[in-house]
CHARMM-style PDB file with segment names, atoms N, HN, CA, C and O in Angstrom:
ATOM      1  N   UNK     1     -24.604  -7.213  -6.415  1.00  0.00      PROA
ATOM      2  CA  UNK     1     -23.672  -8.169  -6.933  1.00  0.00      PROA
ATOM      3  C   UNK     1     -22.918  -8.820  -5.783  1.00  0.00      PROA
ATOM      4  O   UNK     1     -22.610 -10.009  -5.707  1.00  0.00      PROA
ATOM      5  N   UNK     2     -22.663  -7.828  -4.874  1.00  0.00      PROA
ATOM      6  HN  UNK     2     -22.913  -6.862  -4.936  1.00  0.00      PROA
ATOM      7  CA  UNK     2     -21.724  -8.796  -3.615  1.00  0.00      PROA
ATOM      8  C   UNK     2     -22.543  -9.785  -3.452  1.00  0.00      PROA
ATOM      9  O   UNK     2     -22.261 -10.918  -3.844  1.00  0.00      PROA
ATOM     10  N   UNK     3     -24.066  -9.383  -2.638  1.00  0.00      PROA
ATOM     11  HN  UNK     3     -24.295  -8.464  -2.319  1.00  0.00      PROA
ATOM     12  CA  UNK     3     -24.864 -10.674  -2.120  1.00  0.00      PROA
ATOM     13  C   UNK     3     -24.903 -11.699  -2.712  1.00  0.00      PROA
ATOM     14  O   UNK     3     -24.874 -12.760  -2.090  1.00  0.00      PROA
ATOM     15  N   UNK     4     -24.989 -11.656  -4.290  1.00  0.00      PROA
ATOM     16  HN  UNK     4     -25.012 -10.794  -4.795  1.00  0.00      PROA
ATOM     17  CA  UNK     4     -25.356 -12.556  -4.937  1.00  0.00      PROA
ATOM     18  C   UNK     4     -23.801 -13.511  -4.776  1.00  0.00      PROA
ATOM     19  O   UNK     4     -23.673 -14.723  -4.954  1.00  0.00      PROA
ATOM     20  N   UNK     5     -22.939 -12.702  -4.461  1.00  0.00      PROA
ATOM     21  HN  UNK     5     -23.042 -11.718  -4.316  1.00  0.00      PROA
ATOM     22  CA  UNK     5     -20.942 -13.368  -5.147  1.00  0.00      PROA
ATOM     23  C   UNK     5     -20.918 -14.056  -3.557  1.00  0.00      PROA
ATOM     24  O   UNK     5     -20.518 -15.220  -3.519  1.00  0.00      PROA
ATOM     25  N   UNK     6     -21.365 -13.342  -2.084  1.00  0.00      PROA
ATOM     26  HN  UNK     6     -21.690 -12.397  -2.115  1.00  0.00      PROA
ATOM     27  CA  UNK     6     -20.825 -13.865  -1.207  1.00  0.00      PROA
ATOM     28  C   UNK     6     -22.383 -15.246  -0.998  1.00  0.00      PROA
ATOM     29  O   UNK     6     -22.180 -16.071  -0.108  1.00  0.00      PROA
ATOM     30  N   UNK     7     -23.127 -15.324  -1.429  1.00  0.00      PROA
ATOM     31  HN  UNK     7     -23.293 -14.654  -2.152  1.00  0.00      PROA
ATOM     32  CA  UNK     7     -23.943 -16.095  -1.004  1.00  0.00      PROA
ATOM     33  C   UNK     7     -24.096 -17.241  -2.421  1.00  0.00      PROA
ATOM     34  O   UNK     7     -25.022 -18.049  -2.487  1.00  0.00      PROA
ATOM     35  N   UNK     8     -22.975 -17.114  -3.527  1.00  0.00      PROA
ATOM     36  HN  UNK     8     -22.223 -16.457  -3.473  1.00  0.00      PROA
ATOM     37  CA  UNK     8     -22.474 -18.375  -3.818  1.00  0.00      PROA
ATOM     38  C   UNK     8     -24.107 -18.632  -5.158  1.00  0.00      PROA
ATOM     39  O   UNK     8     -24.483 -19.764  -5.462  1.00  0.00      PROA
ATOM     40  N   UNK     9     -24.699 -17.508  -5.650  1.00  0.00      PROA
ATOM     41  HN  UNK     9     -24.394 -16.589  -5.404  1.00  0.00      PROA
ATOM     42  CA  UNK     9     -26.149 -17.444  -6.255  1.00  0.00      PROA
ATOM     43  C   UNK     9     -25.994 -17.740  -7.427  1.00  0.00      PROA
ATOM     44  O   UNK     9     -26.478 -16.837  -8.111  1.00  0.00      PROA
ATOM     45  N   UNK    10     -25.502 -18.662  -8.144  1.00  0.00      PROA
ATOM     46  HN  UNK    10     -25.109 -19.395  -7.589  1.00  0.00      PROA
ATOM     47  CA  UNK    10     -25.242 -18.540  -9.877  1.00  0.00      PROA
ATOM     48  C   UNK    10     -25.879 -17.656 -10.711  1.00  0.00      PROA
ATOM     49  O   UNK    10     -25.230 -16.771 -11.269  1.00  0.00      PROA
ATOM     50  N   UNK    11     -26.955 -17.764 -10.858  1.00  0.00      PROA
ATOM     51  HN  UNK    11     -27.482 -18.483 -10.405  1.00  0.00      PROA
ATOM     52  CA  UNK    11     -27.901 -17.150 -11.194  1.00  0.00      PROA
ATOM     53  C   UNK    11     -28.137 -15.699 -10.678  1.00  0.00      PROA
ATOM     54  O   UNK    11     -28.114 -14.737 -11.446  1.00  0.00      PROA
ATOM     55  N   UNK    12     -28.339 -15.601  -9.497  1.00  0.00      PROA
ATOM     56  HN  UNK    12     -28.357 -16.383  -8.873  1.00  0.00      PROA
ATOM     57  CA  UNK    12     -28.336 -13.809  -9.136  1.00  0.00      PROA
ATOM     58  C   UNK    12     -26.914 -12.945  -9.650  1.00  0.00      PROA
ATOM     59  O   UNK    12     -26.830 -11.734  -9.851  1.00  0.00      PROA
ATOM     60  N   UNK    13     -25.538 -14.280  -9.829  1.00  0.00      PROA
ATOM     61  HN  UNK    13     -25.607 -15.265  -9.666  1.00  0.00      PROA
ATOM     62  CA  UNK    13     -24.635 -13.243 -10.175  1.00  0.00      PROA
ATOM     63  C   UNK    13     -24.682 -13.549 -11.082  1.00  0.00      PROA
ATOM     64  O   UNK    13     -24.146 -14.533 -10.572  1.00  0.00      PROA
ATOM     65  N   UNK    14     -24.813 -13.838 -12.365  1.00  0.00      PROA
ATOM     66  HN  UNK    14     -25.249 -13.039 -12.779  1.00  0.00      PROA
ATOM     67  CA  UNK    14     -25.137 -13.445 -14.047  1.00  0.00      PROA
ATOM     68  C   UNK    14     -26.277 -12.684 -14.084  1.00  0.00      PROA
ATOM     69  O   UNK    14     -25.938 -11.954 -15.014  1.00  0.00      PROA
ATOM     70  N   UNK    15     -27.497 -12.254 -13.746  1.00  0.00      PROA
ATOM     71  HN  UNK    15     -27.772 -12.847 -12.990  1.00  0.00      PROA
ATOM     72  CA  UNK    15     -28.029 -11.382 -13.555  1.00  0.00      PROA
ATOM     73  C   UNK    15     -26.944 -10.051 -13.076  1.00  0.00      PROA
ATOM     74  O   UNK    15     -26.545  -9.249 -13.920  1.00  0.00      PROA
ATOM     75  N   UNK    16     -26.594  -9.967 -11.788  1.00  0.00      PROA
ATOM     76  HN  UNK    16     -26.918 -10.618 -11.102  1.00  0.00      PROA
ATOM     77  CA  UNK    16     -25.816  -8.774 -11.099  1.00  0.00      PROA
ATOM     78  C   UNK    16     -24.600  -8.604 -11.890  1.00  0.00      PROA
ATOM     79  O   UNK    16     -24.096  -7.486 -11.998  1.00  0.00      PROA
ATOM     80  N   UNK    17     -24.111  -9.596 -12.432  1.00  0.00      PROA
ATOM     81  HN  UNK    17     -24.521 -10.504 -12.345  1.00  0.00      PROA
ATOM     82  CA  UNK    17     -22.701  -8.984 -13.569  1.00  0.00      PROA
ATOM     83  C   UNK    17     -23.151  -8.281 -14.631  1.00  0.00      PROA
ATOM     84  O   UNK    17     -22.684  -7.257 -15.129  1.00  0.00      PROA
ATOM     85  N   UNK    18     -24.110  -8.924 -14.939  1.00  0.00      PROA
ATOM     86  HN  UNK    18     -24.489  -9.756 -14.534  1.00  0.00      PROA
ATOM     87  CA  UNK    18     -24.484  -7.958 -16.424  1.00  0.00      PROA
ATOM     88  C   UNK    18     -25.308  -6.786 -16.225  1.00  0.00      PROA
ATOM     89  O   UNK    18     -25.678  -6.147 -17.209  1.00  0.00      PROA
ATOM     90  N   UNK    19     -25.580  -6.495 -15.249  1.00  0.00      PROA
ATOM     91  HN  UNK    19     -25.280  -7.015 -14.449  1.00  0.00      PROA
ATOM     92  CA  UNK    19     -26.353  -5.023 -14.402  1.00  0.00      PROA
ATOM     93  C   UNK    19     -24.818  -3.965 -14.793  1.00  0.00      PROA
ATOM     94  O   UNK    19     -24.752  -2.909 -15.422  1.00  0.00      PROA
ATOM     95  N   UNK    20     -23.700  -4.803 -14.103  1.00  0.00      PROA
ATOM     96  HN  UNK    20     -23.754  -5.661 -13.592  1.00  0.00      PROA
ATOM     97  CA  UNK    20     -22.661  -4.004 -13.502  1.00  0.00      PROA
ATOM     98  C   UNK    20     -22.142  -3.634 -15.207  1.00  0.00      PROA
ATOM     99  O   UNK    20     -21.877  -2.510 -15.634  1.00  0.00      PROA
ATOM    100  N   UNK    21     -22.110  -4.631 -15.799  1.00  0.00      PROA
ATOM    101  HN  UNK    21     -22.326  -5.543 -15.452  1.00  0.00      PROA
ATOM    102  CA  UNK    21     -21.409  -4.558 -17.162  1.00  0.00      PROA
ATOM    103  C   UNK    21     -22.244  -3.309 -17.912  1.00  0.00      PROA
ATOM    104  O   UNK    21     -21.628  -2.522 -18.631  1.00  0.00      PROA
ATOM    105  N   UNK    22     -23.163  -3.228 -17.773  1.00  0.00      PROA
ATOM    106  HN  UNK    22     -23.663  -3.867 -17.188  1.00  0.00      PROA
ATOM    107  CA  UNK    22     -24.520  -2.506 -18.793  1.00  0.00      PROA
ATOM    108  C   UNK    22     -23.707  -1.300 -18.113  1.00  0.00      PROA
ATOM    109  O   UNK    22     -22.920  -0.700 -18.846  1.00  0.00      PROA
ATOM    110  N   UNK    23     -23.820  -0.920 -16.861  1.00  0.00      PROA
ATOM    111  HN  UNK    23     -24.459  -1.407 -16.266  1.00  0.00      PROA
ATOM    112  CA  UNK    23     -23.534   0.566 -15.916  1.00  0.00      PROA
ATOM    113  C   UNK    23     -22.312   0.704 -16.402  1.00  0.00      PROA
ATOM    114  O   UNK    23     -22.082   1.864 -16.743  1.00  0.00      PROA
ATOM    115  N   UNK    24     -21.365  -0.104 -16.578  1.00  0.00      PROA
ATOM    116  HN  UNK    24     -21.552  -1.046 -16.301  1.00  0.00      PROA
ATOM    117  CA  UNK    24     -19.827   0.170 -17.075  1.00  0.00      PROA
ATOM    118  C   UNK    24     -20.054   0.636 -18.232  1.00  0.00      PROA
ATOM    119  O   UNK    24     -19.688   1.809 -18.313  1.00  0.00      PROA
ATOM    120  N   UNK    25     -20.503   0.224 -19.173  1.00  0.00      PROA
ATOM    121  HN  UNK    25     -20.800  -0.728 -19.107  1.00  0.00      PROA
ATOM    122  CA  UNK    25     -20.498   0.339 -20.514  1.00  0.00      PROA
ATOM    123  C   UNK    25     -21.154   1.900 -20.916  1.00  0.00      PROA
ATOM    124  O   UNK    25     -20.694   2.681 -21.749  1.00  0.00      PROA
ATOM    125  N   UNK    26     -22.412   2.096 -20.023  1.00  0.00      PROA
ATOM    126  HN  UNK    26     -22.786   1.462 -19.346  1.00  0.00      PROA
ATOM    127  CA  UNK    26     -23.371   3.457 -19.998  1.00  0.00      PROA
ATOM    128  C   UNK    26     -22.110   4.101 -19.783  1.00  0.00      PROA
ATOM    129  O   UNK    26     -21.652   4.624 -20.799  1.00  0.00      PROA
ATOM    130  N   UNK    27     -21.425   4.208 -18.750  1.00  0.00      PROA
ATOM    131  HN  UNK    27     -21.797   3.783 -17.924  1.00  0.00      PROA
ATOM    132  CA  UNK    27     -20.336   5.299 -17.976  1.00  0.00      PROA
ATOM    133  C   UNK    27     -19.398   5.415 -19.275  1.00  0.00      PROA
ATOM    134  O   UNK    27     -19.178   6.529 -19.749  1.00  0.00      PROA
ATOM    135  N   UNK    28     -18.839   4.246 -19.856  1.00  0.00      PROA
ATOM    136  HN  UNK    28     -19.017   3.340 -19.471  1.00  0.00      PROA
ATOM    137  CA  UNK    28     -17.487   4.695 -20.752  1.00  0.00      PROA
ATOM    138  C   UNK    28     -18.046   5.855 -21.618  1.00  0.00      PROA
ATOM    139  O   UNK    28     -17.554   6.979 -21.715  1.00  0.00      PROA
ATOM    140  N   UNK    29     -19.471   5.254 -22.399  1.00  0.00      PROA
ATOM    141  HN  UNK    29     -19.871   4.341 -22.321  1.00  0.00      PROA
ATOM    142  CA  UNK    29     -19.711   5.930 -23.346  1.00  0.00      PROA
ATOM    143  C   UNK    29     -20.095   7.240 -23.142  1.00  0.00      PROA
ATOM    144  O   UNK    29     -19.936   8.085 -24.023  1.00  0.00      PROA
ATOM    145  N   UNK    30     -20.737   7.574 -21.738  1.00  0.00      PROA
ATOM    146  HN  UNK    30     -20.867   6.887 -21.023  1.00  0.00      PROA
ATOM    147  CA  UNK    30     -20.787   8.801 -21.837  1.00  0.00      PROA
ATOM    148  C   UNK    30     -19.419   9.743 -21.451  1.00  0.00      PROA
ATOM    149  O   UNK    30     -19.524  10.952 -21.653  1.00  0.00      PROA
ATOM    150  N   UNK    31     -18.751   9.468 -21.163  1.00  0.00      PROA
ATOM    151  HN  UNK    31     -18.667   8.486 -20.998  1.00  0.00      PROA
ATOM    152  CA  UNK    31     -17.361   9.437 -21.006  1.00  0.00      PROA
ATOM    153  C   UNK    31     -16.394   9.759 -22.142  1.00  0.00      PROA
ATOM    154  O   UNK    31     -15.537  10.601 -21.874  1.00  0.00      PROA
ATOM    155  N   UNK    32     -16.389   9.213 -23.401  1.00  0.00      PROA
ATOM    156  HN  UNK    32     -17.085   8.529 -23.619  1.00  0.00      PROA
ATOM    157  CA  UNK    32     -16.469   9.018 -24.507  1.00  0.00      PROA
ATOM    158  C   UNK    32     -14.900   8.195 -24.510  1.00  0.00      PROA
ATOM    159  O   UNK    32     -13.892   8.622 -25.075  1.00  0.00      PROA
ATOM    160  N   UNK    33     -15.001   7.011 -23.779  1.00  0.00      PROA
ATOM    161  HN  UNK    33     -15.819   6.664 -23.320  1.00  0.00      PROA
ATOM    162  CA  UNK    33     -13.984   6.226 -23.434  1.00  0.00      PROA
ATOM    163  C   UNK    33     -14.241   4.932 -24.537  1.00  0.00      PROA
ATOM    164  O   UNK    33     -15.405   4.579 -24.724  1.00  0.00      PROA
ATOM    165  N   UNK    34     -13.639   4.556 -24.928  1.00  0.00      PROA
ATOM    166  HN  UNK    34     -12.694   4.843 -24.777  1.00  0.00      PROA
ATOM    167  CA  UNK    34     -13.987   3.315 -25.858  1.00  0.00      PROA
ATOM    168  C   UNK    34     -13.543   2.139 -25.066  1.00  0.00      PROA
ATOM    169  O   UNK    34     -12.393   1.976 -24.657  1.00  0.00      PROA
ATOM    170  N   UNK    35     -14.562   1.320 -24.880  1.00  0.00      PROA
ATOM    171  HN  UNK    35     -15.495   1.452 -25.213  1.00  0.00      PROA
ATOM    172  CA  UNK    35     -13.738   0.004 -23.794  1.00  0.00      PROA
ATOM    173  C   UNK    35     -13.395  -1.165 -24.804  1.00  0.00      PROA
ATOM    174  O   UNK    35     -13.232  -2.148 -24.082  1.00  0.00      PROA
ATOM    175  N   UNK    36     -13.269  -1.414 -25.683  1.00  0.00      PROA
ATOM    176  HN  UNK    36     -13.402  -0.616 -26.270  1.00  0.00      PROA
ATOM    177  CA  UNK    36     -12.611  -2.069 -26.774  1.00  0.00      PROA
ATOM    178  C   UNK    36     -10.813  -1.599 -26.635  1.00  0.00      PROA
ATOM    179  O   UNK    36      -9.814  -2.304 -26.496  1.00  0.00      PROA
ATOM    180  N   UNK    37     -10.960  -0.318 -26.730  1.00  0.00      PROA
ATOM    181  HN  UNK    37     -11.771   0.256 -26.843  1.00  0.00      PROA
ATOM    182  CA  UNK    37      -9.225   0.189 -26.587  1.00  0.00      PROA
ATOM    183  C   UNK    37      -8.812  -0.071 -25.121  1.00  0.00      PROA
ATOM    184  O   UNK    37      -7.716  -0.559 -24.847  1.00  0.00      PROA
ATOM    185  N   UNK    38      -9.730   0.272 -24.185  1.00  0.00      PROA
ATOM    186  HN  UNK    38     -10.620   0.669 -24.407  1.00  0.00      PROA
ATOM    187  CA  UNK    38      -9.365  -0.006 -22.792  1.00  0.00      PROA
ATOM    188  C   UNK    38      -8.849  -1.196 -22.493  1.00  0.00      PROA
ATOM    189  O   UNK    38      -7.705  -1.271 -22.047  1.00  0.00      PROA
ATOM    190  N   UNK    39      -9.615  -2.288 -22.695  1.00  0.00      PROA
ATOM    191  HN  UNK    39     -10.545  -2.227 -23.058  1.00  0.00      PROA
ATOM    192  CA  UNK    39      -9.565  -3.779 -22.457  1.00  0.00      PROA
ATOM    193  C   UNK    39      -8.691  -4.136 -23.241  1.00  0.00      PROA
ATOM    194  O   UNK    39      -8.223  -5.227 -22.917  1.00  0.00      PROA
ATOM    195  N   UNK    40      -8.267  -3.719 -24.110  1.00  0.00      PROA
ATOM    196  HN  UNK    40      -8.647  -2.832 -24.373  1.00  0.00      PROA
ATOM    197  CA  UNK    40      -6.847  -4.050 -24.830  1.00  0.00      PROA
ATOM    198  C   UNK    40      -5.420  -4.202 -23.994  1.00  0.00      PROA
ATOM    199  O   UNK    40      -4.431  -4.702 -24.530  1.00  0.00      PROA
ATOM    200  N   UNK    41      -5.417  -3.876 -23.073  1.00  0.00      PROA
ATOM    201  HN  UNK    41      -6.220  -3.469 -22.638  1.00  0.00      PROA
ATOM    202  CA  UNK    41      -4.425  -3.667 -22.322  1.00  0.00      PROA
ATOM    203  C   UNK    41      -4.161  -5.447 -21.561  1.00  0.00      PROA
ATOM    204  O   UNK    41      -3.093  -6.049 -21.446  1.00  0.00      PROA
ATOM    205  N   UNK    42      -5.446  -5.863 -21.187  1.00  0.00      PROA
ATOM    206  HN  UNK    42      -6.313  -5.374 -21.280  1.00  0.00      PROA
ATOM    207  CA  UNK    42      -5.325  -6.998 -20.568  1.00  0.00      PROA
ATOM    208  C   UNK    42      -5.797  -8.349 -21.728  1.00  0.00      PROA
ATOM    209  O   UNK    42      -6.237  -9.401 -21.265  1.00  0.00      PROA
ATOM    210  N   UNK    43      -5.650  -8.164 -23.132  1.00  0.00      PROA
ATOM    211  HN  UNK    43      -5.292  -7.309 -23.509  1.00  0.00      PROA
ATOM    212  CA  UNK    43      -6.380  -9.233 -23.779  1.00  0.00      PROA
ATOM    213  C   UNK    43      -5.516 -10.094 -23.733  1.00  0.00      PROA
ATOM    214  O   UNK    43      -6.031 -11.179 -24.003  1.00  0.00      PROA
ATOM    215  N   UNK    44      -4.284 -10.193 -23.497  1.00  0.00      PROA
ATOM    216  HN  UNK    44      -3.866  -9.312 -23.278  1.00  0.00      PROA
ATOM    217  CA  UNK    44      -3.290 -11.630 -23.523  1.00  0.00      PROA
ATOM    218  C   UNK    44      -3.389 -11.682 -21.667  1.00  0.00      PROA
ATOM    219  O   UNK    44      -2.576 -12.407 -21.093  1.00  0.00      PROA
ATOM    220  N   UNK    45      -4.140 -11.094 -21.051  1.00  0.00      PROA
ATOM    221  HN  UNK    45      -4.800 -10.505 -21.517  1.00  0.00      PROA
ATOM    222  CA  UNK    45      -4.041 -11.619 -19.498  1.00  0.00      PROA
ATOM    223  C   UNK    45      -3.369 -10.376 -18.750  1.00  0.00      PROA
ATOM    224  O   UNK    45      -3.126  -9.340 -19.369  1.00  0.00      PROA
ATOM    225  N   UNK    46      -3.154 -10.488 -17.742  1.00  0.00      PROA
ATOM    226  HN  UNK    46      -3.352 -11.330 -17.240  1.00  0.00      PROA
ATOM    227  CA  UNK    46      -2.320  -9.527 -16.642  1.00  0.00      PROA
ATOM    228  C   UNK    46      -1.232  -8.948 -17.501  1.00  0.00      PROA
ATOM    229  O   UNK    46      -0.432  -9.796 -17.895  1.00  0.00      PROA
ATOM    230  N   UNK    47      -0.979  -7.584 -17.930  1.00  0.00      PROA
ATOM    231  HN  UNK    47      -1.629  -6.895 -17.609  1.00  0.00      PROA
ATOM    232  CA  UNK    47       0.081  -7.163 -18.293  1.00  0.00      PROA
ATOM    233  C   UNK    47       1.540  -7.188 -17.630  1.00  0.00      PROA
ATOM    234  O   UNK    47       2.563  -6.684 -18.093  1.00  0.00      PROA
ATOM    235  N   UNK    48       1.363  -8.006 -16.252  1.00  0.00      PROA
ATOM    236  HN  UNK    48       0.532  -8.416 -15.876  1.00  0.00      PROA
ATOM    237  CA  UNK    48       2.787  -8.230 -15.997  1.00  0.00      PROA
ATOM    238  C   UNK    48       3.022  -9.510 -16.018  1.00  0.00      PROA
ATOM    239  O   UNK    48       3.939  -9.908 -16.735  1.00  0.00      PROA
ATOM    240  N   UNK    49       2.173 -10.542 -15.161  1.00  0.00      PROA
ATOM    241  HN  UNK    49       1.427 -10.218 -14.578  1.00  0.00      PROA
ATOM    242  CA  UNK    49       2.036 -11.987 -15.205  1.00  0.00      PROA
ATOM    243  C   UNK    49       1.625 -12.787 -16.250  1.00  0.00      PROA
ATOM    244  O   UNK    49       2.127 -13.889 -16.471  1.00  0.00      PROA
ATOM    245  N   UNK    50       0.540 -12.183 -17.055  1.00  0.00      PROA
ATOM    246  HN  UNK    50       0.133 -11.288 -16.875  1.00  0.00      PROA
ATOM    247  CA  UNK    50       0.278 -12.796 -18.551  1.00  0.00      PROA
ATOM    248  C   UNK    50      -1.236 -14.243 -17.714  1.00  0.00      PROA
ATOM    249  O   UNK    50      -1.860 -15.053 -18.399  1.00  0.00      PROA
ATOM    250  N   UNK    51      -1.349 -14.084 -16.369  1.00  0.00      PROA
ATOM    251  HN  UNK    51      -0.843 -13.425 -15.812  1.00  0.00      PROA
ATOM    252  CA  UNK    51      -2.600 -14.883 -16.431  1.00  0.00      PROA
ATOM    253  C   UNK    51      -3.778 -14.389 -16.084  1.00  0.00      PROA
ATOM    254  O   UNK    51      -4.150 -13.260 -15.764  1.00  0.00      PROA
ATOM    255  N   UNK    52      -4.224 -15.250 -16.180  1.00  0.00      PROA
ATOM    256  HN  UNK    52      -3.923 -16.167 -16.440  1.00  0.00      PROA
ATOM    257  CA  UNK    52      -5.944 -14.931 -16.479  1.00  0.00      PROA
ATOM    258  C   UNK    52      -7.119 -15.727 -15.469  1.00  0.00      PROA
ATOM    259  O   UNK    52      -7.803 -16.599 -16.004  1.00  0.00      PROA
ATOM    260  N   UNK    53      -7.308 -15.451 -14.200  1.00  0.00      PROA
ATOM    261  HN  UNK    53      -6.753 -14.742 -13.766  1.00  0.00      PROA
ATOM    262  CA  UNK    53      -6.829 -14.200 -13.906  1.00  0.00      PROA
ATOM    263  C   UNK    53      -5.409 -13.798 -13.168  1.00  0.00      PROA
ATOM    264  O   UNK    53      -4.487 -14.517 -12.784  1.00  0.00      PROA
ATOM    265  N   UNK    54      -5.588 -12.408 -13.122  1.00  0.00      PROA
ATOM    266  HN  UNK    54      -6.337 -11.824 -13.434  1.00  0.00      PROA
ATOM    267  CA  UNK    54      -3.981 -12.529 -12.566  1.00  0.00      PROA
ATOM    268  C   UNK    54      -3.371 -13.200 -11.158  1.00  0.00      PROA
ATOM    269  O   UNK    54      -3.833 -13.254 -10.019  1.00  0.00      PROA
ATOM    270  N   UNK    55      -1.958 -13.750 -11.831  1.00  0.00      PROA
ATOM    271  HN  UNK    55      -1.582 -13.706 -12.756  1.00  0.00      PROA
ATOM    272  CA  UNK    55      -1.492 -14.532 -10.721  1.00  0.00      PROA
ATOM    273  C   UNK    55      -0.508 -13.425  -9.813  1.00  0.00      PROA
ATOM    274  O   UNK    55      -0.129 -13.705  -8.676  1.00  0.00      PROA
ATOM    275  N   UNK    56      -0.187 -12.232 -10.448  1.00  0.00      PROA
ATOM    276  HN  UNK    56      -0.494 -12.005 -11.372  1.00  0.00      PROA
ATOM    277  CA  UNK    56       0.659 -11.243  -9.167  1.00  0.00      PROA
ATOM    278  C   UNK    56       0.219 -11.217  -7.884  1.00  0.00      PROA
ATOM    279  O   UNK    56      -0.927 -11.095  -7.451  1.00  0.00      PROA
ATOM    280  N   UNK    57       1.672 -11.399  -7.099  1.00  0.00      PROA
ATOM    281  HN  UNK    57       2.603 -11.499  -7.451  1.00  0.00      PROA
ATOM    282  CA  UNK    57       1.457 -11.547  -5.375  1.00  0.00      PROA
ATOM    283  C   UNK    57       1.106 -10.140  -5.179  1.00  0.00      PROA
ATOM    284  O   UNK    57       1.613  -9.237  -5.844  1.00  0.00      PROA
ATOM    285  N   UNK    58       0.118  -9.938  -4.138  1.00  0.00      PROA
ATOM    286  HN  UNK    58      -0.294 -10.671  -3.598  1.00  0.00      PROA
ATOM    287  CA  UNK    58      -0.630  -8.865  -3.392  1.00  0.00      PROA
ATOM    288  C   UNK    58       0.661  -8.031  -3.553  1.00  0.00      PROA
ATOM    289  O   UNK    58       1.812  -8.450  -3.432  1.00  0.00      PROA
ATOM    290  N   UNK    59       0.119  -6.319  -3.953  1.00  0.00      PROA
ATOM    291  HN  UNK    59      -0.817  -5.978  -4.051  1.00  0.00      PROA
ATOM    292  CA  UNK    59       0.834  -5.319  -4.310  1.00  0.00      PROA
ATOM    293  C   UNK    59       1.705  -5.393  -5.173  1.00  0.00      PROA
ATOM    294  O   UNK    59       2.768  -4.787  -5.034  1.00  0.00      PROA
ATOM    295  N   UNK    60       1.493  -6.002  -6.037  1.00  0.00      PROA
ATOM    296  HN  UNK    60       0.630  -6.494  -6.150  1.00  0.00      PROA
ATOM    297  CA  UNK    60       2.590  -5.838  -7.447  1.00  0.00      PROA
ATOM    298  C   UNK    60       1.710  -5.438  -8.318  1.00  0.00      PROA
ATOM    299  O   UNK    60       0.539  -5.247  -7.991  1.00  0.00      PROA
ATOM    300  N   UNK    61       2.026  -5.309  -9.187  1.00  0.00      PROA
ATOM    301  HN  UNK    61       2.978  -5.464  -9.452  1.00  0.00      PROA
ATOM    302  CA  UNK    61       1.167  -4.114 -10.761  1.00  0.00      PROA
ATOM    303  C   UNK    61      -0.052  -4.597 -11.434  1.00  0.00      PROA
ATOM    304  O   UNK    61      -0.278  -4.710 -12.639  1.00  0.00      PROA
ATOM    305  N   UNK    62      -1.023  -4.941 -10.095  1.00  0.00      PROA
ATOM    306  HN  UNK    62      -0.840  -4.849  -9.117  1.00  0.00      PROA
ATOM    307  CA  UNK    62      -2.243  -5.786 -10.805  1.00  0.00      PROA
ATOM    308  C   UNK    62      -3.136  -4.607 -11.441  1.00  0.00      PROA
ATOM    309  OT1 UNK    62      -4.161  -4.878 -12.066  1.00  0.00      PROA
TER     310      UNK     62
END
C-alpha cells in the first residue's frame, strides 16, 4: 500500500486499500471486535475537531 500511496498509483491503491481493509476486518472478527461499534466513535468526523479528515494540530487527540 505505501508504494502504491507514495508513487501516486490510483489504481494499485484501491487494490492495496481493500487488501488492508479485508486484513482489518479478518483481525476484528477474529478478535471478536465489531468494527461497526468501533467506527462509531469517528462517524460525525474527529471526535475532537469534528473533520473529516481530521484537522487537529500534530499531538492533540487524533
Amino acid at each position: 500500500m505505501a508504494r502504491a500511496v507514495r508513487k501516486g498509483d490510483s489504481e494499485s491503491m484501491g487494490e492495496e486499500f481493500g487488501d488492508v481493509l479485508a486484513w482489518l476486518c479478518t483481525l476484528a472478527s477474529i478478535h471478536g471486535v465489531e468494527l461497526e461499534e468501533a467506527v462509531g466513535k469517528y462517524a460525525a468526523g474527529c471526535p475532537k475537531c469534528g473533520g473529516t479528515p481530521c484537522e487537529c494540530e500534530e499531538g492533540e487527540a487524533r
